[in-house]
C-alpha angles and dihedrals in degrees: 000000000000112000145198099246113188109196112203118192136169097219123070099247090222078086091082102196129126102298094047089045094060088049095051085050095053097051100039086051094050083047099055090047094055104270124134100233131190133182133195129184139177110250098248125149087350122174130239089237123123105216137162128237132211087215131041109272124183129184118218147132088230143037139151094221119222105201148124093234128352117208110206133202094238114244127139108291109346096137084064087067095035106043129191141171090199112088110279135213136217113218102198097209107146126045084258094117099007094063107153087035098055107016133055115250112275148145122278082228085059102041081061085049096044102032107021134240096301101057091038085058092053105044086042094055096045084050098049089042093041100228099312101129092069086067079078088071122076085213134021107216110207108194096210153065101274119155126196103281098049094049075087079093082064112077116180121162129184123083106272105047125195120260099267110218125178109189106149130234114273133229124216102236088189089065103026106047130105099302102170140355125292118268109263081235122075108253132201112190132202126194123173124071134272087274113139087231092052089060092236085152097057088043087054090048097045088050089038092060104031094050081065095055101033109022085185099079123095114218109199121185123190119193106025104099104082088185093074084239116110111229134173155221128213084264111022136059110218123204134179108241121285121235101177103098092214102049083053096053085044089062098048094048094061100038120086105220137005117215108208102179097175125172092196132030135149088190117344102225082177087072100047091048094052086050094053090057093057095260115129112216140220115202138143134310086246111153084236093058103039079055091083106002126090120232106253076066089060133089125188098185140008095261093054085058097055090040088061096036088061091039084050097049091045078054095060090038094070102038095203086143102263095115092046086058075051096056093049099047085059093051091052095053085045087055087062088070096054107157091216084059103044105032094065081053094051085049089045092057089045091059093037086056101045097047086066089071090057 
């Protein structure tokens, strides 16, 4: 059954981070599999970048939507400025409505401090409304491993709810594999930005403190130099993002670790990536991410991050072979997030959805 898909998003896609790329991954797949795919997007926090689709893509505040089914980046109220008689879905692709699953437990006051007053609006209004606006939507998408018990993050309340379907991001292994040889130096990556909810800050402690006990290690981080121009520290190399999909995967292949101390994640596709390429990872004890990583992967504190670092590293030193098990037990929970397994399941719950408006 080939379908009209229409992709709304609040982000200008241009942006190119983990949440467009998902997008761009969704509708170039559709496309390739004989759908007629279109996305829109509000022009926030665009780039100034000319690119071509492979599917038609339009920026504006606006649009009556003509579609057989029409996926949304889930936000407060965007199907008010895309509109649409066709069923609708509800990608939930930002802490906005999983709150205690992707986000540390803060205040709201904090959350307008943190995230700004954007993000503060959303998440108070799905908190004051508990979740209904999500009974405007045919189908709810949960980008992640969650199991019964744990859709108790997901509070929805009215009398038809919405299909709940948790099918997780993907991840291209035949990008994102081992690609080259680790570096002969040690080396701790970082790939995110400078943003308070990436956890820039506690990367830049943990480099800070362990340069002054082991000098050896390299500390890398990709996405914090908003001038398009690399700089340094006396212990960190700085880069701009990376947008080329094959230099990233370059990077992670020849680092050793990559530290991911996120304060807020639906599904951190930062982390599967780094685990395709043969890195193992250390992030954060977030509900989304102890939903598919073992817990020699999670840290709890500072202090836990620069303890296995050093473990990790002693690991290496020896070379007796346990961080090359290491190595392999990263690349098998990568092969979970196959692209070639997840994405027909992802098509599956577009048709299933639209053929309820039949």
């Amino acid at each position: 059954m080939k379908l009209n898909v229409n992709i709304v998003h609040h982000y200008s896609i241009t942006l190119g981070r983990g949440g467009e790329k998902i997008i761009k991954s969704i509708a170039t797949e559709l496309s390739k599999r004989g759908h007629s795919i279109s996305v829109f997007s509000i022009p926030f926090r665009r780039r100034k970048i000319n690119q071509f689709y492979p599917f038609y893509y339009r920026e504006c505040f606006l649009k009556k939507l003509d579609c057989d089914v029409a996926y949304y980046v889930y936000v407060p109220l965007i199907h008010k400025l895309f509109r649409t008689s066709a069923p609708k879905i509800a990608g939930l692709h930002s802490f906005v409505v999983l709150l205690k699953f992707s986000h540390e437990h803060i205040r709201y006051s904090y959350i307008l401090y943190k995230h700004g007053i954007l993000a503060f609006a959303a998440t108070y209004f799905s908190s004051l409304t508990k979740g209904r606006d999500l009974n405007n939507f045919n189908g709810v998408h949960i980008p992640n491993i969650i199991n019964k018990n744990n859709l108790k993050y997901l509070e929805i309340y009215g009398k038809e709810k919405p299909l709940i379907y948790t099918i997780p991001n993907w991840v291209d292994l035949q990008v994102f594999k081992p690609r080259n040889a680790k570096s002969d130096v040690f080396t701790v990556l970082f790939v995110g930005s400078e943003k308070w909810s990436k956890g820039y800050d506690i990367f830049y402690y943990i480099a800070r403190y362990l340069h002054k006990i082991i000098p050896k290690i390299r500390f890398i981080a990709v996405g914090v130099c908003k001038d398009g121009s690399s700089r340094s520290t006396s212990f960190i190399e700085e880069y701009p993002f990376i947008y080329q999909e094959d230099i990233l995967a370059n990077i992670y292949s020849s680092s050793h670790i990559l530290v991911y101390p996120s304060r807020a994640d639906i599904f951190g596709i930062t982390l599967i990536e780094s685990l395709a390429c043969g890195t193992p990872v250390l992030t954060s004890a977030l509900p989304s991410h102890t939903a598919f990583l073992p817990s020699k992967f999670i840290c709890f504190t500072t202090y836990d991050y620069i303890r296995r670092i050093i473990e990790i590293y002693q690991m290496w030193c020896k070379k007796s072979g346990e961080y090359e098990l290491l190595v392999n037990e990263s690349r098998s929970i990568a092969s979970m997030f196959d692209k070639n397994k997840l994405f027909p399941l992802f098509e599956r719950m577009l048709i299933e959805v639209a053929n309820k408006g039949v």
